[in-house]
VOVEX-511735 format. One record per residue (C-alpha): chain; x, y, z; residue number from 1. Coordinates in nm, 3 decimals. Example, Ala and Ser with C-alpha at 12.3 -4.5 7.8 and 13.67 -1.06 7.14 Angstrom:
BEGIN
<semi unit="A" px="1.230" py="-0.450" pz="0.780" pos="1"/>
<semi unit="A" px="1.367" py="-0.106" pz="0.714" pos="2"/>
This chain:
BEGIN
<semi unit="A" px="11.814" py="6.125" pz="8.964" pos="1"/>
<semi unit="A" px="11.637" py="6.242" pz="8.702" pos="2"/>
<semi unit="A" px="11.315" py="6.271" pz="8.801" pos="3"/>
<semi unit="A" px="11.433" py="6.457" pz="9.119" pos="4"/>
<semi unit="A" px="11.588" py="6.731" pz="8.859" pos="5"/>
<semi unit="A" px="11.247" py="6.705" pz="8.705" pos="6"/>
<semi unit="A" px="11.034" py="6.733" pz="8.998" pos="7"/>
<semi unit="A" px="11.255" py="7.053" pz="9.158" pos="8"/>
<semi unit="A" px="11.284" py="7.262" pz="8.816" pos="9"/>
<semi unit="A" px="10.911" py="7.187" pz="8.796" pos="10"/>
<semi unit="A" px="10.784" py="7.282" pz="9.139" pos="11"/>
<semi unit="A" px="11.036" py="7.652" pz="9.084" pos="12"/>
<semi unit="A" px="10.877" py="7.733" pz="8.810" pos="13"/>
<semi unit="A" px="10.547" py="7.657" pz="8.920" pos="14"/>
<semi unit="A" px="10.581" py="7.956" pz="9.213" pos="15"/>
<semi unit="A" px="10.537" py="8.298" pz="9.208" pos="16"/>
<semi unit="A" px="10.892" py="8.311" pz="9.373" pos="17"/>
<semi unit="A" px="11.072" py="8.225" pz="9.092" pos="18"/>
<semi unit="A" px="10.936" py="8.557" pz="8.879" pos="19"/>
<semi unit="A" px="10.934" py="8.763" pz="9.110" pos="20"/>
<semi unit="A" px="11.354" py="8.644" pz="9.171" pos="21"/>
<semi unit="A" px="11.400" py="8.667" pz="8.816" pos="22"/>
<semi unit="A" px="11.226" py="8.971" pz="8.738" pos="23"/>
<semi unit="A" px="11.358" py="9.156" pz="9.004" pos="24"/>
<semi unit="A" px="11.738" py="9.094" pz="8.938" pos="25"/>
<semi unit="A" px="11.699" py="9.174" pz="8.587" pos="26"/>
<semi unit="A" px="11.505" py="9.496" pz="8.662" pos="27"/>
<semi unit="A" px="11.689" py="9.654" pz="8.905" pos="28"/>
<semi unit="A" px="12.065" py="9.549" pz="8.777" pos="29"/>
<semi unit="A" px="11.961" py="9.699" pz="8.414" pos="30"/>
<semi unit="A" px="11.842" py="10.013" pz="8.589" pos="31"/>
<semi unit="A" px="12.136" py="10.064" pz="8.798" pos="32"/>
<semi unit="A" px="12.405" py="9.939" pz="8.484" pos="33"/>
<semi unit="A" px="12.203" py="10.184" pz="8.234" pos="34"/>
<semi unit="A" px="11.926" py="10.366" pz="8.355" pos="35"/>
<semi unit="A" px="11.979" py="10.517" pz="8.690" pos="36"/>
<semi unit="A" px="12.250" py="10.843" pz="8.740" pos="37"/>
<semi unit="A" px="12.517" py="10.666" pz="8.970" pos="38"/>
<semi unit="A" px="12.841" py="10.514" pz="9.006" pos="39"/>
<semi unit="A" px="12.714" py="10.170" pz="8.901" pos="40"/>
<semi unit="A" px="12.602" py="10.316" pz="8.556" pos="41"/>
<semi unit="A" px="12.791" py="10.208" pz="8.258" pos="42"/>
<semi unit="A" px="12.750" py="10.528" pz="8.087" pos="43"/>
<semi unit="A" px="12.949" py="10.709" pz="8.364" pos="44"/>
<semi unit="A" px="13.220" py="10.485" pz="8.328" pos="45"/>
<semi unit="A" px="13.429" py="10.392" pz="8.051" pos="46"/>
<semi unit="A" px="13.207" py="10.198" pz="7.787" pos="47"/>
<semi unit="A" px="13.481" py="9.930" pz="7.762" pos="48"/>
<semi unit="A" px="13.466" py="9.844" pz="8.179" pos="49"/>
<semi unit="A" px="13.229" py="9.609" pz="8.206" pos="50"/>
<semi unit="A" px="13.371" py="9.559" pz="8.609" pos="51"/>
<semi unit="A" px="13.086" py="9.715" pz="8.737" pos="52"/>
<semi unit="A" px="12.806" py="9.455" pz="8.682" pos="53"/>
<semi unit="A" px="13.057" py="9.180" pz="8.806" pos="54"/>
<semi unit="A" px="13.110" py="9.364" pz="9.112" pos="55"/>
<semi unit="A" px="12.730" py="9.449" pz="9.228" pos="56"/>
<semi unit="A" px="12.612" py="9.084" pz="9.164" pos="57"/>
<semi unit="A" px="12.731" py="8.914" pz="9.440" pos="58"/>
<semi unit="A" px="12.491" py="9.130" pz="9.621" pos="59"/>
<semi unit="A" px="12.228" py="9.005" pz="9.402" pos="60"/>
<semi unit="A" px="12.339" py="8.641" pz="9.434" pos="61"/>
<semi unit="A" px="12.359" py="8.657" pz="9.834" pos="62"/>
<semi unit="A" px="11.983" py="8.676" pz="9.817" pos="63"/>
<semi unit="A" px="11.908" py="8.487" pz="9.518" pos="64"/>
<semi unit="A" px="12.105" py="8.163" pz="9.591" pos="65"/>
<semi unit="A" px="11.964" py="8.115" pz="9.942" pos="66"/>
<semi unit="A" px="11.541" py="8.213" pz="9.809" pos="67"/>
<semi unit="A" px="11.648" py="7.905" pz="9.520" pos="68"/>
<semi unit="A" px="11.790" py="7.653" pz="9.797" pos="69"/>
<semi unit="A" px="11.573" py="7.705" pz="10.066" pos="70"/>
<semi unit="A" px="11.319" py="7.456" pz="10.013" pos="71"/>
<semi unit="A" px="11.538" py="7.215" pz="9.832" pos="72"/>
<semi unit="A" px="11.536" py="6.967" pz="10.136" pos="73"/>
<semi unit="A" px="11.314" py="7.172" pz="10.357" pos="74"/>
<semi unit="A" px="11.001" py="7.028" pz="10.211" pos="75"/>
<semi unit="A" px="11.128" py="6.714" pz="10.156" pos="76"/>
<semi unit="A" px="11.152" py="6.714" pz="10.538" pos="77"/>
<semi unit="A" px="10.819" py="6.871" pz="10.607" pos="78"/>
<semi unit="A" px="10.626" py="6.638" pz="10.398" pos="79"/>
<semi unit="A" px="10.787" py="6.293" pz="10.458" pos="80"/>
<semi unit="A" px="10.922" py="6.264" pz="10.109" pos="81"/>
<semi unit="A" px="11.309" py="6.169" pz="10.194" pos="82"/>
<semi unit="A" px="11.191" py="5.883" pz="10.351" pos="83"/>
<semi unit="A" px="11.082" py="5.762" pz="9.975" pos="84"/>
<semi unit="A" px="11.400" py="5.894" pz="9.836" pos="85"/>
<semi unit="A" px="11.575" py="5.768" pz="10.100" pos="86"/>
<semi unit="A" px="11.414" py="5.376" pz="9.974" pos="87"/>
<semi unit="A" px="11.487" py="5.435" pz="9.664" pos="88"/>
<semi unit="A" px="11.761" py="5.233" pz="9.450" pos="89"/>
<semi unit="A" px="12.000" py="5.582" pz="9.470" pos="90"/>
<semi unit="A" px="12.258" py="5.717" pz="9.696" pos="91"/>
<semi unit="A" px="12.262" py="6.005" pz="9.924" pos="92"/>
<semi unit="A" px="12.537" py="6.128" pz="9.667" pos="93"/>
<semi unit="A" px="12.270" py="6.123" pz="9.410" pos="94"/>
<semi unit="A" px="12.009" py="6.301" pz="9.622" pos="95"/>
<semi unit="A" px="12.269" py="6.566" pz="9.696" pos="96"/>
<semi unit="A" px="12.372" py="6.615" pz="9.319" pos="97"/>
<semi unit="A" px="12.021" py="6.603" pz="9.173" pos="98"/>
<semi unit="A" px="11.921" py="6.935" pz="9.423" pos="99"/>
<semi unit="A" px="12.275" py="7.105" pz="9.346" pos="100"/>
<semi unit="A" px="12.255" py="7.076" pz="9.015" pos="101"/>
<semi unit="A" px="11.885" py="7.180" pz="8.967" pos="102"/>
<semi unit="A" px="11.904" py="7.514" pz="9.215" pos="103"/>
<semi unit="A" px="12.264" py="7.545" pz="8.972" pos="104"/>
<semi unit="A" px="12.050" py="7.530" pz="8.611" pos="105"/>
<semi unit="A" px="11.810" py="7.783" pz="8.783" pos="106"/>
<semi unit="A" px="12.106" py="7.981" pz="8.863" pos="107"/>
<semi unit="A" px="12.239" py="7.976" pz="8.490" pos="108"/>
<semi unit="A" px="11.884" py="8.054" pz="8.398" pos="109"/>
<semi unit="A" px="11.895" py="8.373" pz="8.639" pos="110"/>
<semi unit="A" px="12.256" py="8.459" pz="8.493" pos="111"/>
<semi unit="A" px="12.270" py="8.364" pz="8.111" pos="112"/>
<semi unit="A" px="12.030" py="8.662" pz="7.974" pos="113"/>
<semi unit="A" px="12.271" py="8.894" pz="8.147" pos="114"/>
<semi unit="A" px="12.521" py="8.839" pz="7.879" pos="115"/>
<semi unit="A" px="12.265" py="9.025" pz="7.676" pos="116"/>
<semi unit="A" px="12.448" py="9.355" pz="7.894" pos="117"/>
<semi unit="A" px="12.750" py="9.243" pz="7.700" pos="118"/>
<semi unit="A" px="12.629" py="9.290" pz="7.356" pos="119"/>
<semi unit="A" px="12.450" py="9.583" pz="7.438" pos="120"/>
<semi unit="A" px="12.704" py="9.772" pz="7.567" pos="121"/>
<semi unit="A" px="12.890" py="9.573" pz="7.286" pos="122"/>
<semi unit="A" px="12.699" py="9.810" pz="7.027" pos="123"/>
<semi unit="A" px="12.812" py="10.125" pz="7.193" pos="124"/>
<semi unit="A" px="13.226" py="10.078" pz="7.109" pos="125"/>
<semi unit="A" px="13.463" py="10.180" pz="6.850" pos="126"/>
<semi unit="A" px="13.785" py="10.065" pz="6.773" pos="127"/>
<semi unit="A" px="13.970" py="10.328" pz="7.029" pos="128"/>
<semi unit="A" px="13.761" py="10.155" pz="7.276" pos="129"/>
<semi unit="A" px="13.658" py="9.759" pz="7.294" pos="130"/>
<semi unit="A" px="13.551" py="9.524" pz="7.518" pos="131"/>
<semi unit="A" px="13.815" py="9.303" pz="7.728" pos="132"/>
<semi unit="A" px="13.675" py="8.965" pz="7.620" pos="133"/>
<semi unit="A" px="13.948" py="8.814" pz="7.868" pos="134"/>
<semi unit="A" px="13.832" py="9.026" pz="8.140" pos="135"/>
<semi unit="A" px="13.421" py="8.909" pz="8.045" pos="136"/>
<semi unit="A" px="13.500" py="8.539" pz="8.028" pos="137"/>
<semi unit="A" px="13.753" py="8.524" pz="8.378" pos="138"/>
<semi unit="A" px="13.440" py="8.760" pz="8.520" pos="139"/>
<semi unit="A" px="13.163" py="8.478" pz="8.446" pos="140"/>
<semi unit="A" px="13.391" py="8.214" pz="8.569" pos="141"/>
<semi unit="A" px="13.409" py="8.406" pz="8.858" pos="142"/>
<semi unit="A" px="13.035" py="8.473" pz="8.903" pos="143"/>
<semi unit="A" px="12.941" py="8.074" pz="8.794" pos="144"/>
<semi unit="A" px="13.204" py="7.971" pz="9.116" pos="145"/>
<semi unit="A" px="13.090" py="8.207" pz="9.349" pos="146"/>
<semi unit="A" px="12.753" py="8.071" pz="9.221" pos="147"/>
<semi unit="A" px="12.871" py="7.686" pz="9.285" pos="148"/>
<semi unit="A" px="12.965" py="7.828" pz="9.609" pos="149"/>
<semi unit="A" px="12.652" py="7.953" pz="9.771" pos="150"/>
<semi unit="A" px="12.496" py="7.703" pz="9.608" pos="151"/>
<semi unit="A" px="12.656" py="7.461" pz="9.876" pos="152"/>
<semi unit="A" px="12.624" py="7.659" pz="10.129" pos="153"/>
<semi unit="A" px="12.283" py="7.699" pz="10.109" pos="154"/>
<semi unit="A" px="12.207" py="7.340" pz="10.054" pos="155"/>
<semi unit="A" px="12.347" py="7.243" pz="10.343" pos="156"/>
<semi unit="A" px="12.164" py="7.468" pz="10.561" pos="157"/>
<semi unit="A" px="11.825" py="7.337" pz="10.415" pos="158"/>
<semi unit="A" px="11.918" py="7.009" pz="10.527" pos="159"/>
<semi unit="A" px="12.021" py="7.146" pz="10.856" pos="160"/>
<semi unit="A" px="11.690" py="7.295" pz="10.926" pos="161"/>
<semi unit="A" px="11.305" py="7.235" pz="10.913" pos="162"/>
<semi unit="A" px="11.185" py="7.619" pz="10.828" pos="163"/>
<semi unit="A" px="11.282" py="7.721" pz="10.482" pos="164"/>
<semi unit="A" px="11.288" py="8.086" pz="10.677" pos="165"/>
<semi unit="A" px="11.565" py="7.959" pz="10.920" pos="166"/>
<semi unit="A" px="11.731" py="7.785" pz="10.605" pos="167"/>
<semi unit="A" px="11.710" py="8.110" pz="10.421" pos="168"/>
<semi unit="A" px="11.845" py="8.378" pz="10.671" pos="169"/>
<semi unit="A" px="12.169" py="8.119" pz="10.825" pos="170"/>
<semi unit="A" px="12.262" py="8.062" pz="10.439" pos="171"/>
<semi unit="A" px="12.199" py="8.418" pz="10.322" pos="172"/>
<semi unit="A" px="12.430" py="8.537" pz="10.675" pos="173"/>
<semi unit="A" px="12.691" py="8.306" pz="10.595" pos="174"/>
<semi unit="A" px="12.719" py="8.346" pz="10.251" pos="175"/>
<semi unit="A" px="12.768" py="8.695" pz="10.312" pos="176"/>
<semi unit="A" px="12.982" py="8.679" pz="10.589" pos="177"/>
<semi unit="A" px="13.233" py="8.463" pz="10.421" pos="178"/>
<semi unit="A" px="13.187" py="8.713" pz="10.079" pos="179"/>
<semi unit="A" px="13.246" py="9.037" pz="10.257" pos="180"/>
<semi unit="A" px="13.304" py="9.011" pz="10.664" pos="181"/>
<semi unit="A" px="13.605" py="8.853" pz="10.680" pos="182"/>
<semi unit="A" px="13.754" py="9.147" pz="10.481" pos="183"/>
<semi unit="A" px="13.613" py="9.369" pz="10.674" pos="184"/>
<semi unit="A" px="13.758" py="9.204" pz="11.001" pos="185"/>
<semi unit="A" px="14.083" py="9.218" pz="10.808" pos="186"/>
<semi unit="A" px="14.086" py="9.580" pz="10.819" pos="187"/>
<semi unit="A" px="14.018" py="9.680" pz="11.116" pos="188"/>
<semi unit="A" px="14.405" py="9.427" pz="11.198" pos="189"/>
<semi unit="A" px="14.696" py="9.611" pz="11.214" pos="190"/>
<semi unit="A" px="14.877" py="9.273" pz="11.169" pos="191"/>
<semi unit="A" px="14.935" py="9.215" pz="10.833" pos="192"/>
<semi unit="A" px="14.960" py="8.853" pz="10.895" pos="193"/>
<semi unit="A" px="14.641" py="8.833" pz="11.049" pos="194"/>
<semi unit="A" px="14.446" py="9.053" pz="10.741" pos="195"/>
<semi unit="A" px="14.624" py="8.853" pz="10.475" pos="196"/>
<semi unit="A" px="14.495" py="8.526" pz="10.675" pos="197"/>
<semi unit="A" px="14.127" py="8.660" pz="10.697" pos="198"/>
<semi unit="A" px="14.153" py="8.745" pz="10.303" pos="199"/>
<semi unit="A" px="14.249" py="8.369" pz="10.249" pos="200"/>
<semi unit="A" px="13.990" py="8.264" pz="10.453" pos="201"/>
<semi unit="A" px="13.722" py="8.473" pz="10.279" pos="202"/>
<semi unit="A" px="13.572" py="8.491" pz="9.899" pos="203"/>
<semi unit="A" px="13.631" py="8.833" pz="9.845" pos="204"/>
<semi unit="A" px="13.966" py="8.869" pz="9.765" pos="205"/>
<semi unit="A" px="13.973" py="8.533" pz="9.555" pos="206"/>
<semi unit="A" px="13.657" py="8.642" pz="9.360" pos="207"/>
<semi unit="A" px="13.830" py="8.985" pz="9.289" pos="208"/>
<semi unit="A" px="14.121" py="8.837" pz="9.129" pos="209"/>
<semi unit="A" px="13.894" py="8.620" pz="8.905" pos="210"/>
<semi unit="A" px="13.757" py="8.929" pz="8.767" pos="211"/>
<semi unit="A" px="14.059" py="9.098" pz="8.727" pos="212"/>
<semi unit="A" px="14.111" py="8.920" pz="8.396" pos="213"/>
<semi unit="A" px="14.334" py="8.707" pz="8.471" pos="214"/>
<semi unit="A" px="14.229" py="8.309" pz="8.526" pos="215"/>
<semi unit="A" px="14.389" py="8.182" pz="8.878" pos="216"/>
<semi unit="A" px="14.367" py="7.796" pz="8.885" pos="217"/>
<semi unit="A" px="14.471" py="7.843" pz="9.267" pos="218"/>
<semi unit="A" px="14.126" py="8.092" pz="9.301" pos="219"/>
<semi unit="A" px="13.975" py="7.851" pz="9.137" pos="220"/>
<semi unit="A" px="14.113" py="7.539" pz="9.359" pos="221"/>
<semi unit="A" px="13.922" py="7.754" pz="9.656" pos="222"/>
<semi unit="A" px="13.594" py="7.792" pz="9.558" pos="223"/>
<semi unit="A" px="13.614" py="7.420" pz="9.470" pos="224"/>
<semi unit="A" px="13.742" py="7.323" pz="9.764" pos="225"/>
<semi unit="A" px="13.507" py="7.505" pz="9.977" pos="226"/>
<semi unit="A" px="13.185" py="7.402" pz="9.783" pos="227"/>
<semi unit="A" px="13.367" py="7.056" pz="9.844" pos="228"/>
<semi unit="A" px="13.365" py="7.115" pz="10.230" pos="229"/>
<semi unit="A" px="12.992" py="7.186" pz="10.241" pos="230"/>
<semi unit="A" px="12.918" py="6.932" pz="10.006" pos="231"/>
<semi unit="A" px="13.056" py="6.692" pz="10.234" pos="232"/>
<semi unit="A" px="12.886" py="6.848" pz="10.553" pos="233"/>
<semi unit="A" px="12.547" py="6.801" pz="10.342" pos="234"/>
<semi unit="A" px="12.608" py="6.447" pz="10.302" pos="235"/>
<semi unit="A" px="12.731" py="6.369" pz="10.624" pos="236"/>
<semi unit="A" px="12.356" py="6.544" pz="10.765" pos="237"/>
<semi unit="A" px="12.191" py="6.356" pz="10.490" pos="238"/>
<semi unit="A" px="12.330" py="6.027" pz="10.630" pos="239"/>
<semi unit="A" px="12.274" py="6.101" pz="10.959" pos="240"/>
<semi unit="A" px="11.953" py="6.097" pz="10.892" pos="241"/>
<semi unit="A" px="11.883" py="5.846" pz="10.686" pos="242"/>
<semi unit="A" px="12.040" py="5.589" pz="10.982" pos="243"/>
<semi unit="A" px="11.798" py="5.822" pz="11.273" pos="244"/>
């Protein structure tokens, strides 16, 4: 299992992908949180309100997440290599775990310096005006489960296909369409039985009350429990195949 974790952080960091990911997010989310005149810049807002980066990086993370994944089990597809996983003294589990957890280190890599916002914008408070630590910690929870999310998702749709272009745009569509469609089906209802259902159903509304400030362990029991459902789609593919 090792060696797998080896072998993937290796091969990312060996691409031109993987700087071009990197430097990208942290570009453009530093120009639009400090640089840039609009209503993502933290100058225009209260100093304090650090809401606005947690709110524009699930857009960044829609793309991110699925350009990481992609390949995970693509390649090993394309070049014959599962087969010699597949022989080797390890479980499927294992397989599974060692690619989740490797695209999820290069997804802490791709988050982590942005803390460096929060001591920046740290430097520019006084004591009439601080920082909601509360609010920052239940906002990177959020952001590391909606990570662990797409992280799933995306897995299993490299297993599912051969083309990491095919894996890339069906996990980047449904990753956003369970982040932001269902609400917008919800209100366009005039049920409110039906919107509250499509809000339950989608990551939006549970990722909003994780930044809120407040830690829910029952928004937290649904992002495990749907990483958990395509977790166990992923290994149900995986040993599908293995027994082809």
């Amino acid at each position: 299992m090792y060696n797998i974790l080896k072998k993937e952080l290796k091969l990312f960091f060996q691409s031109t992908i993987a700087y071009i990911l990197l430097g990208s997010y942290w570009t453009i989310s530093s120009l639009l949180l400090f640089v840039l005149d609009t209503d993502f810049n933290l100058f225009n807002n209260k100093f304090a309100d650090f809401n606005t980066f947690f709110e524009i990086t699930p857009w960044f993370i829609i793309i991110i997440i699925p350009a990481l994944s992609m390949r995970s089990f693509v390649d090993e597809f394309k070049h014959g290599t599962i087969e010699i996983l597949y022989s080797k003294p390890i479980s499927v589990e294992s397989i599974l775990f060692s690619k989740f957890l490797s695209s999820f280190l290069l997804y802490i890599i791709t988050i982590l310096p942005t803390f460096y916002y929060v001591v920046f914008l740290n430097s520019f408070t006084t004591n009439e005006s601080t920082i909601d630590w509360g609010n920052i910690l239940s906002g990177y929870i959020g952001i590391i489960l909606l990570g662990i999310t797409f992280i799933s998702i995306s897995l299993f749709f490299s297993i599912l296909f051969k083309s990491q272009i095919s894996a890339l745009i069906s996990s980047f569509t449904i990753c956003l369409f369970q982040f932001q469609l269902w609400y917008e089906i919800g209100l366009f209802t005039s049920s409110d039985i039906l919107y509250n259902l499509f809000n339950l159903i989608g990551i939006k509304s549970h990722y909003e009350k994780l930044i809120s400030g407040v830690i829910y362990i029952n928004e937290i029991g649904y992002f495990i429990g749907l990483s958990l459902i395509f977790v166990g789609l992923s290994i149900f593919l995986l040993k599908k195949n293995k027994h082809l």
